[in-house]
C-alpha positions as CSV (number, residue, x, y, z in Angstrom):
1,X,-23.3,-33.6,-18.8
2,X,-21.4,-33.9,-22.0
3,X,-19.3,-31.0,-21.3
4,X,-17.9,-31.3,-18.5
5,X,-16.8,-34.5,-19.2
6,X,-14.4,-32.7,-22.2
7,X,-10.8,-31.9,-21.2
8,X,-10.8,-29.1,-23.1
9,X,-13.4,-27.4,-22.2
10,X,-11.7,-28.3,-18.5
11,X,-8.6,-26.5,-20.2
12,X,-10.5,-23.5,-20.9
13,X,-11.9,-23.1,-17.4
14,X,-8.6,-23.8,-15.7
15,X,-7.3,-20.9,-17.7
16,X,-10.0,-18.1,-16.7
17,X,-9.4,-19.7,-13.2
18,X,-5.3,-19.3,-13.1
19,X,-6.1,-15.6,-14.8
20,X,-8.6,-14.8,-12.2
21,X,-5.8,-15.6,-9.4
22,X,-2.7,-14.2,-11.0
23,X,-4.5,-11.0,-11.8
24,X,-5.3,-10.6,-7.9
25,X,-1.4,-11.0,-7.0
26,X,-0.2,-8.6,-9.8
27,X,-3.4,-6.3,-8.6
28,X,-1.9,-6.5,-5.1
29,X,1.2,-5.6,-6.0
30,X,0.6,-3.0,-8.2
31,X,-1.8,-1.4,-5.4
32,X,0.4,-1.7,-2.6
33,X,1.9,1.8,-2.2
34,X,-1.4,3.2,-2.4
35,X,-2.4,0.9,0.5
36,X,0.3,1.9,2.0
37,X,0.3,5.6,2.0
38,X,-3.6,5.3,2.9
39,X,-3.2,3.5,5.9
40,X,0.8,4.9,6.5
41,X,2.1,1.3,6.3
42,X,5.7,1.1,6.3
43,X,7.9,-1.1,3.7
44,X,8.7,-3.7,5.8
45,X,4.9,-4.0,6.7
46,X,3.9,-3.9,3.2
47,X,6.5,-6.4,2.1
48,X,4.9,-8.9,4.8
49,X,1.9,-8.2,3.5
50,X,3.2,-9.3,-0.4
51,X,4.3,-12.4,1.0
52,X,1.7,-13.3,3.2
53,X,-0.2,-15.5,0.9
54,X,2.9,-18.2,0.6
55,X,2.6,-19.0,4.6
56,X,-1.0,-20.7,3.6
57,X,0.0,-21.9,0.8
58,X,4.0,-23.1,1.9
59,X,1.8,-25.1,4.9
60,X,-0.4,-26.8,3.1
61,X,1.3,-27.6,-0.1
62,X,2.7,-30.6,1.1
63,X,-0.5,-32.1,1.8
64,X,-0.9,-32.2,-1.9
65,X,0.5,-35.1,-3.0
66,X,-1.4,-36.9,-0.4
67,X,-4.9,-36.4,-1.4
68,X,-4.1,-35.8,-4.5
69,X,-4.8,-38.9,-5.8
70,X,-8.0,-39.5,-2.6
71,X,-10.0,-36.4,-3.7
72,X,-12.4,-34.9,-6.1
73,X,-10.1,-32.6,-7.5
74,X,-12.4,-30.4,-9.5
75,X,-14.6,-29.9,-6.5
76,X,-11.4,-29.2,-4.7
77,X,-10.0,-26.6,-6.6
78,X,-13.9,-24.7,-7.0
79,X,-14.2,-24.3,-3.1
80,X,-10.5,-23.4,-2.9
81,X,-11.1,-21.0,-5.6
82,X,-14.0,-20.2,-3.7
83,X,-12.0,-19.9,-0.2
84,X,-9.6,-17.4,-2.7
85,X,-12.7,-14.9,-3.4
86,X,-14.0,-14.6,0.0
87,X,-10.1,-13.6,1.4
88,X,-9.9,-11.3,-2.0
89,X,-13.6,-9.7,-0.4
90,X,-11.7,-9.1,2.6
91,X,-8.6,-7.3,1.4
92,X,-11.1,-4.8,-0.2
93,X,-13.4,-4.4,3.3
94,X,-10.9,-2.0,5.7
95,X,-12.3,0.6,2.6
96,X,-15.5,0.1,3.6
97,X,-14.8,0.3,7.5
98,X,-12.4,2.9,7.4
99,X,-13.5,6.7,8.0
100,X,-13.1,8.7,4.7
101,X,-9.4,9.7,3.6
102,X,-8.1,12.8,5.1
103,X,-4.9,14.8,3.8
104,X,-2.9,18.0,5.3
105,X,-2.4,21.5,4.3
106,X,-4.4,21.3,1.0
107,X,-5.6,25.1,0.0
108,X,-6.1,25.5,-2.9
109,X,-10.0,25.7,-2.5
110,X,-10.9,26.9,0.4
111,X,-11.4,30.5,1.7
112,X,-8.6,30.4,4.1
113,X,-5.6,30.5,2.4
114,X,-3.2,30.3,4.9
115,X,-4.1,26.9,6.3
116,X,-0.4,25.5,4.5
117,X,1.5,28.5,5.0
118,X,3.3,29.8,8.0
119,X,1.7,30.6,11.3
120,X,3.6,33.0,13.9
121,X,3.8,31.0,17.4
122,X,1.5,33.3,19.1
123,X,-1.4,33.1,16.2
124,X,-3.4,30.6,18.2
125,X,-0.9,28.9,20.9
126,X,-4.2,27.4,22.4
127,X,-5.0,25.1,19.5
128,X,-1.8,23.7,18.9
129,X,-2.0,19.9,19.3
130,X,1.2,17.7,19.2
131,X,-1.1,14.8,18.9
132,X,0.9,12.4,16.6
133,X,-0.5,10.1,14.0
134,X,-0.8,6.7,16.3
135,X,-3.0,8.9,18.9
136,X,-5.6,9.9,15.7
137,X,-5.8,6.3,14.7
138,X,-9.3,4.9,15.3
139,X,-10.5,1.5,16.1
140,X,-11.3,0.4,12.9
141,X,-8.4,1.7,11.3
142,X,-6.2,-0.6,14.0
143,X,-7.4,-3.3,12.6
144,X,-6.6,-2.6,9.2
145,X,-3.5,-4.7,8.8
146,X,-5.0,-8.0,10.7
147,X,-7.4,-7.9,8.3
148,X,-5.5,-7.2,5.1
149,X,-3.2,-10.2,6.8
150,X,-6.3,-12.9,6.9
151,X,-7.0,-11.9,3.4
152,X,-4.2,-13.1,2.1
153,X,-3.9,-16.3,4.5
154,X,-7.3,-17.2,2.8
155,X,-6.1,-16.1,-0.7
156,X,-2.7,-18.5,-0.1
157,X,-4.9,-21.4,1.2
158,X,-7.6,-21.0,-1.7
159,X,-4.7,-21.0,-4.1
160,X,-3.2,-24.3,-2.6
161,X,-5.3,-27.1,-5.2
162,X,-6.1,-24.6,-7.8
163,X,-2.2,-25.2,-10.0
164,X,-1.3,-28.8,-8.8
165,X,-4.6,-30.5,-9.1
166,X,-5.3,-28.8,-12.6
167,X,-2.6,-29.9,-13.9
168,X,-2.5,-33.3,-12.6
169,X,-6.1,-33.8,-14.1
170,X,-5.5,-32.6,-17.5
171,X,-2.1,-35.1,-17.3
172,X,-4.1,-37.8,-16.7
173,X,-7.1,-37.3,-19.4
174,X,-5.8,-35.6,-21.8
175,X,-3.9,-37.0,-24.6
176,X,-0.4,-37.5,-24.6
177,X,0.7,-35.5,-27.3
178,X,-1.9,-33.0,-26.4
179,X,-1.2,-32.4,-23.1
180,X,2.0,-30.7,-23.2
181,X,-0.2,-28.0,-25.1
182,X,-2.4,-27.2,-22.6
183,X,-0.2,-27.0,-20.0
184,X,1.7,-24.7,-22.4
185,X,-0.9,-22.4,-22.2
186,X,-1.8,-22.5,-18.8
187,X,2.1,-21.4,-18.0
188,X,1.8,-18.8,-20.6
189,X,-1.3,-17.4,-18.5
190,X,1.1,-17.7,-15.6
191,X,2.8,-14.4,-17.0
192,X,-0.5,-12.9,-19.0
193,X,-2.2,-13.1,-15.5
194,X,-0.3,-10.5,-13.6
195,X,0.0,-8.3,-16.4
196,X,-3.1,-7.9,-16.4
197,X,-3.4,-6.9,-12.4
198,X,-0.9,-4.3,-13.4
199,X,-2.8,-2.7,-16.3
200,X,-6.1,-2.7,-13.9
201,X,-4.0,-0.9,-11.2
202,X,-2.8,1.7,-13.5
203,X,-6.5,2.4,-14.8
204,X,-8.0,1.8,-11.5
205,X,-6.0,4.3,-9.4
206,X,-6.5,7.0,-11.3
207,X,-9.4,7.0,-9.4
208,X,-9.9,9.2,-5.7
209,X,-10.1,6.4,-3.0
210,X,-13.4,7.9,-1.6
211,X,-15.3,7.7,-5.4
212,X,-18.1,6.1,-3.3
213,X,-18.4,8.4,-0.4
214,X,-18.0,11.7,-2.0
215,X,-18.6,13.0,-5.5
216,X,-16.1,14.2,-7.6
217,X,-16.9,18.2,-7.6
218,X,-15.5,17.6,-3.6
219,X,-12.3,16.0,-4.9
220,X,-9.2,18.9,-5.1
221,X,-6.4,16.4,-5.5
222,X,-5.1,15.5,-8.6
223,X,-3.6,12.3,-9.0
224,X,-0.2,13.5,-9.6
225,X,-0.3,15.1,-5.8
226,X,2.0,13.5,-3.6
227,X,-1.3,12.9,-1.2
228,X,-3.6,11.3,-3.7
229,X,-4.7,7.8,-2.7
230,X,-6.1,6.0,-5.9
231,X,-8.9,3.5,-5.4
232,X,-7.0,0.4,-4.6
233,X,-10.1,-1.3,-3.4
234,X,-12.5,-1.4,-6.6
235,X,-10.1,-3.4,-8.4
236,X,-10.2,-6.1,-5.8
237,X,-13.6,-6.0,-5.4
238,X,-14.0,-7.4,-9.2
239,X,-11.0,-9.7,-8.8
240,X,-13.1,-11.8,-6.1
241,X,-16.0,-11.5,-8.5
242,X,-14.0,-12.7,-11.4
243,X,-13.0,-15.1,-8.8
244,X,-16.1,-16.8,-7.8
245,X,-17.8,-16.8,-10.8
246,X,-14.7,-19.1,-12.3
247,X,-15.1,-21.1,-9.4
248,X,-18.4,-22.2,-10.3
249,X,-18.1,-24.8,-13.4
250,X,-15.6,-27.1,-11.2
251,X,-18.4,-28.0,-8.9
252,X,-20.0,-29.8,-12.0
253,X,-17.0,-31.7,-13.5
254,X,-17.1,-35.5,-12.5
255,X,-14.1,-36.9,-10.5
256,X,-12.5,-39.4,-13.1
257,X,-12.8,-38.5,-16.8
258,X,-13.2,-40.4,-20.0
259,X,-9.8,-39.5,-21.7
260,X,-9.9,-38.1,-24.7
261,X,-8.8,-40.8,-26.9
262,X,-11.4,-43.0,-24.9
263,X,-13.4,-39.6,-26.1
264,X,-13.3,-40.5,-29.6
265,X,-13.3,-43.8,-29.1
266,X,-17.0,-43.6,-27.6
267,X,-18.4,-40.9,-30.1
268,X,-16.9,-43.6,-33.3
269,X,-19.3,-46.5,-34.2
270,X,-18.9,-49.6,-31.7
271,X,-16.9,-52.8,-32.8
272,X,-16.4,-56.2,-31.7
273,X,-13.3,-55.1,-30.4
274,X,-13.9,-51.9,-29.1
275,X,-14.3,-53.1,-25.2
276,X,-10.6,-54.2,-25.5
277,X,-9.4,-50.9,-26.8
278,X,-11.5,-48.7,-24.0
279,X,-9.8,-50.5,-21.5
280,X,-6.3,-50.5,-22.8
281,X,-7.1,-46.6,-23.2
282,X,-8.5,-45.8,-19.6
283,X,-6.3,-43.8,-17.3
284,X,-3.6,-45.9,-15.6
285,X,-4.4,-45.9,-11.5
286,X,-1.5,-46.6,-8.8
287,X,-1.1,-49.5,-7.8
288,X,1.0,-49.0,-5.4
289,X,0.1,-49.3,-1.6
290,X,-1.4,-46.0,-0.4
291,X,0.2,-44.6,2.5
292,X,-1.8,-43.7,5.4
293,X,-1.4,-39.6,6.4
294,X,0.6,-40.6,9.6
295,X,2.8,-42.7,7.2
296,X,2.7,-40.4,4.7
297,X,4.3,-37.9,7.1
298,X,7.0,-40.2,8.9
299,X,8.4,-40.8,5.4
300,X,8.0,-37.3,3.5
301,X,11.7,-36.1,5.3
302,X,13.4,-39.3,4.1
303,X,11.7,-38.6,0.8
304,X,13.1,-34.9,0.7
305,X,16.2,-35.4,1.9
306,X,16.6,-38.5,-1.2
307,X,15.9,-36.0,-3.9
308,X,17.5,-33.7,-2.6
309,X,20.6,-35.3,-3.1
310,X,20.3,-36.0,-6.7
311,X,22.6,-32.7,-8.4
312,X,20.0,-31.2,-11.2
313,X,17.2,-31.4,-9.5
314,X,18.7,-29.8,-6.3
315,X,20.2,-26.8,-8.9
316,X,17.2,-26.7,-10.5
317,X,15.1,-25.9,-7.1
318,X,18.2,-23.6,-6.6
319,X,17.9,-21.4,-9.7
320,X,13.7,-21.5,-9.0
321,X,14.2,-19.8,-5.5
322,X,16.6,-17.4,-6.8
323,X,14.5,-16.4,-9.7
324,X,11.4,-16.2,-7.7
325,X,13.0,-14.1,-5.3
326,X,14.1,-11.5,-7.7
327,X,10.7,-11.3,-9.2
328,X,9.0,-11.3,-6.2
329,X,11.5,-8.0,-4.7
330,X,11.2,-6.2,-8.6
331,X,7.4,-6.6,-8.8
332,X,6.8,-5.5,-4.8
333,X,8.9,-2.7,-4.8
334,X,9.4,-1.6,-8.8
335,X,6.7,0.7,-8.9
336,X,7.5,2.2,-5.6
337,X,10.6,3.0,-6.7
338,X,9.7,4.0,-9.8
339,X,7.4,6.3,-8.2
340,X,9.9,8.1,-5.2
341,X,13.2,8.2,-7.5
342,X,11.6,9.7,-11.0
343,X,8.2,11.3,-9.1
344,X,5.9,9.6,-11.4
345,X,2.0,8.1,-10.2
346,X,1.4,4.8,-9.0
347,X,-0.8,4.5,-12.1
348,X,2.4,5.4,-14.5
349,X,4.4,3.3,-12.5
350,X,2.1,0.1,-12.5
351,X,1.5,0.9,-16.6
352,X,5.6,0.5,-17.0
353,X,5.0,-2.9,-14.8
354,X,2.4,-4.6,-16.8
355,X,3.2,-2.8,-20.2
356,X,6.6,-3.3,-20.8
357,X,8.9,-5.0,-18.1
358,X,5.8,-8.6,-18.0
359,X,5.3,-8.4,-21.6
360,X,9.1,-8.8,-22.2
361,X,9.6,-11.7,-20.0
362,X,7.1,-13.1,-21.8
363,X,8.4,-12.8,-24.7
364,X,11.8,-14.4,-23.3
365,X,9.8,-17.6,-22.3
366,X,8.8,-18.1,-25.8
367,X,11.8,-17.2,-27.1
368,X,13.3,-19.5,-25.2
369,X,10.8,-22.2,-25.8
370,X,11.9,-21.6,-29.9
371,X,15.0,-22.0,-29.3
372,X,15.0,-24.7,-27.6
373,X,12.9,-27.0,-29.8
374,X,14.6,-25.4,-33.1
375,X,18.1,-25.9,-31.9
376,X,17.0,-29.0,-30.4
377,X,19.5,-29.0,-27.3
378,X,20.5,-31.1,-24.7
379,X,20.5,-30.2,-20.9
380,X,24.4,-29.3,-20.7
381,X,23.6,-27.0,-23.7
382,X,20.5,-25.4,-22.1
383,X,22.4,-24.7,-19.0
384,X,24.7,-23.3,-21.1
385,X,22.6,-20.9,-22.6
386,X,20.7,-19.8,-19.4
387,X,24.3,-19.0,-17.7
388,X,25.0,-16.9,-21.3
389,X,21.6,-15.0,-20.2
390,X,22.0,-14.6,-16.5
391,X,25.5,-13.6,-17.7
392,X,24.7,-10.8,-20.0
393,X,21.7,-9.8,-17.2
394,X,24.3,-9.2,-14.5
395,X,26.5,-7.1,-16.6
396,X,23.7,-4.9,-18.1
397,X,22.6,-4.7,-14.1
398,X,25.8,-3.7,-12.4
399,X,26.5,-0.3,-13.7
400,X,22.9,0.2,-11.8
401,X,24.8,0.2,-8.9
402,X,27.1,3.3,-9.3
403,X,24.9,5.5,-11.7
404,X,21.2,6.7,-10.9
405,X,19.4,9.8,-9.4
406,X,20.6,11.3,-6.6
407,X,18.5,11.0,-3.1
408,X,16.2,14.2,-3.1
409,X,17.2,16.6,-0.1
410,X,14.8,16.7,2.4
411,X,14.9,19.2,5.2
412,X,14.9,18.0,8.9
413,X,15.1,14.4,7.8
414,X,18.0,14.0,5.6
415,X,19.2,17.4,5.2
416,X,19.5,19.7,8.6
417,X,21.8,22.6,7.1
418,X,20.0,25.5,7.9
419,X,16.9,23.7,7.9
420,X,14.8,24.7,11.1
421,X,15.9,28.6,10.2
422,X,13.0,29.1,7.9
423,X,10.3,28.1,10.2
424,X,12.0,28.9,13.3
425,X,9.1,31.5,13.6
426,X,6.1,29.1,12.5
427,X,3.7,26.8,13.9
428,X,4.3,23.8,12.0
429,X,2.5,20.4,12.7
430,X,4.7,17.3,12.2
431,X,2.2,15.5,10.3
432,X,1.8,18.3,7.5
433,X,2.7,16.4,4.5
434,X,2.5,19.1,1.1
435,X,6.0,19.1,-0.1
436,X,7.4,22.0,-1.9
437,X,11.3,22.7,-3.5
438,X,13.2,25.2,-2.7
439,X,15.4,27.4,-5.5
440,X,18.4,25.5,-4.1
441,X,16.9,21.8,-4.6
442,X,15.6,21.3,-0.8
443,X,12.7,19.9,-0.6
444,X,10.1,21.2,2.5
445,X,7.5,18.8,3.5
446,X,5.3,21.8,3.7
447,X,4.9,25.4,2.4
448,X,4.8,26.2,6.4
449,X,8.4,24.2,7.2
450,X,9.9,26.5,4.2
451,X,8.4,29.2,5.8
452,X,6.3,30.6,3.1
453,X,3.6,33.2,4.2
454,X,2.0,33.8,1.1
455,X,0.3,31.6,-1.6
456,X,-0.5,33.2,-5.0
457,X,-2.9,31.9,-7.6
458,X,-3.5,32.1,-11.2
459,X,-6.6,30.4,-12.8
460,X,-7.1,28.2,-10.0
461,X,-4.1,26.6,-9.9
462,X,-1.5,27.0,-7.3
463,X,1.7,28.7,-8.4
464,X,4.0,29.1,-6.0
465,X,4.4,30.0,-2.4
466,X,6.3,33.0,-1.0
């Protein structure tokens, strides 16, 4: 078929592809409180979870440049992509195995008004339970995490072909002054890609978790309640979709490709010396010896360890890894802090993430890219220039150190002065999470733990607590 033997139509597949994937890791992270306050992951267990995909793909990477050159890389990137969607499906399924969302101390609608408020000891000293959260977990939310875990194992291993093959294919067919275009553009998607996840998020979680299993007259949260739970899951849900259905048209390209100057060459009237000039215009094979895998693997450290040695490239590699990991850390945890430290939703949180903070490095990459060919410098004058930027960075980032919102009081965890007096007299459960401030700045994690014994209304919404 005609067009799939066209690089650029190649090009524009690749792109949808690489936006399909990045918009499931900026989706990730811009869902992952949510996911984490649903199923009362900690940080450290979310943060694994972030990172989970690179063990796949950090194993498997290397086999790479092995087959790379032995396969049908369009067929291998499809059922890698394909691989990708079916760990994204997963991610989204502890929703659909989960029991429905449950919150504390929410009264706002119900006839019993004192369900938040404080209890005296002897009110019903039968039916308190000091059941903790572990001992209400059910089965199916156990196995939550393993789940969310082989998701992204599948999602890193999906992802392994889909960049390095890609690109490898377009370098070889495409035209030479040509190709550094489309690989332009498939970087620039790089940082498009999980902009987009983030802008999804935000719209996405303003929706209640349990959309599907209850309707919306049941729903008493708003989303700017510390307890709502957006729906993380219909987000990733379309993500696999996306997903698959750009994994498709890669079945269908054919292994080796008529380059594109061979391309014009084919569609312009034949000559008598037009054999000659097809071959001298076919893609260049390697002639070198191919390694067998067990060879291939015996000399991969000595190859390492050689380029490693040479300077730039080993302070290149060392500038990637410190980049990466600052990205990685702001776009995992941003919007969590954004979130604790100013009060704000996830969905306003991801919106400042995808809408402001991606956009502008995106706009440094091409600034960057202007001047660079405008100036025209050399490599001591470009690593002059990024030290100016990582200079100026540094110095706009250190006064974050000393100034910034002070840590909110919270009585019995990080404030105890005088803080078990108020309930002293109440039957409190330790899982009641509705937080209200006192008029000296405490905050309670529940009317009943500030003692409050009254709640008064006006027009349905929730005033204050005496």
């Amino acid at each position: 078929m005609g067009l799939f033997n066209n690089i650029k139509f190649f090009v524009l597949c690749h792109g949808m592809l690489q936006l399909a994937q990045l918009l499931v890791s900026g989706y990730l992270k811009g869902s992952i409180t949510s996911i984490e306050k649903r199923y009362g992951f900690s940080s450290q267990k979310s943060g694994l979870l972030a990172a989970f995909n690179e063990v796949g793909n950090t194993v498997l990477i290397v086999f790479v440049s092995f087959f790379g050159s032995r396969v049908h890389r369009p067929r291998c990137i499809g059922i890698g992509a394909m691989i990708a969607s079916v760990g994204v499906f997963l991610i989204a399924l502890p929703h659909f195995i989960s029991e429905k969302y449950t919150y504390t101390d929410f009264s706002s609608n119900t006839k019993d008004n004192s369900s938040g408020l404080c209890q005296s000891l002897n009110s019903f000293p039968e039916e308190k339970s000091n059941q903790t959260c572990d001992q209400e977990k059910t089965d199916s939310h156990l196995g939550v995490y393993p789940i969310l875990l082989l998701g992204q194992l599948l999602l890193g291993i999906g992802g392994v072909p889909i960049q390095p093959f890609g690109i490898s294919y377009i370098d070889d067919y495409a035209e030479k002054r040509n190709s550094p275009f489309y690989l332009g553009i498939l970087f620039a998607i790089t940082v498009i890609g999980p902009a987009f996840g983030y802008m999804m998020s935000s719209a996405l979680l303003r929706f209640y978790v349990d959309i599907d299993k209850i309707s919306s007259a049941d729903i008493d949260l708003k989303n700017d309640d510390p307890r709502w739970v957006g729906a993380w899951w219909l987000g990733f849900l379309m993500a696999a979709t996306l997903l698959l259905l750009t994994s498709l048209p890669y079945l269908f390209f054919p292994r080796k490709m008529s380059g594109e100057s061979l391309q014009e060459i084919e569609e312009a009237p034949m000559e008598p010396s037009t054999e000659k000039i097809m071959e001298d215009k076919k893609p260049k094979t390697d002639t070198m010896e191919e390694l067998s895998l067990t060879e291939f693997l015996k000399s991969f450290p000595k190859i390492v360890m050689r380029t490693l040695r040479i300077p730039i490239y080993l302070l290149v590699v060392l500038a990637q890894v410190n980049l990466a990991a600052m990205v990685a850390g702001l776009a995992t945890f941003m919007g969590k802090f954004i979130e604790r430290q100013f009060a704000q939703t996830a969905s306003f949180s991801n919106l400042m993430m995808g809408g402001l903070n991606i956009p502008s490095a995106m706009l440094g990459i091409m600034a960057g890219g202007v001047i660079l060919r405008k100036l025209g410098l050399s490599v001591r004058s470009s690593a002059a220039m990024c030290t100016v930027a990582v200079f100026i960075s540094i110095m706009f980032a250190i006064p974050l150190l000393f100034i910034g919102c002070p840590t909110q009081s919270v009585s019995g965890i990080n404030y105890n002065k005088f803080s078990q007096q108020c309930s002293n007299a109440c039957s409190c459960s330790d899982e009641a999470f509705n937080p209200v401030c006192g008029s000296d700045g405490v905050e309670f994690r529940s009317p009943c733990h500030a003692g409050c014994k009254t709640v008064i209304f006006k027009e349905k919404v929730l005033v204050s607590y005496f």
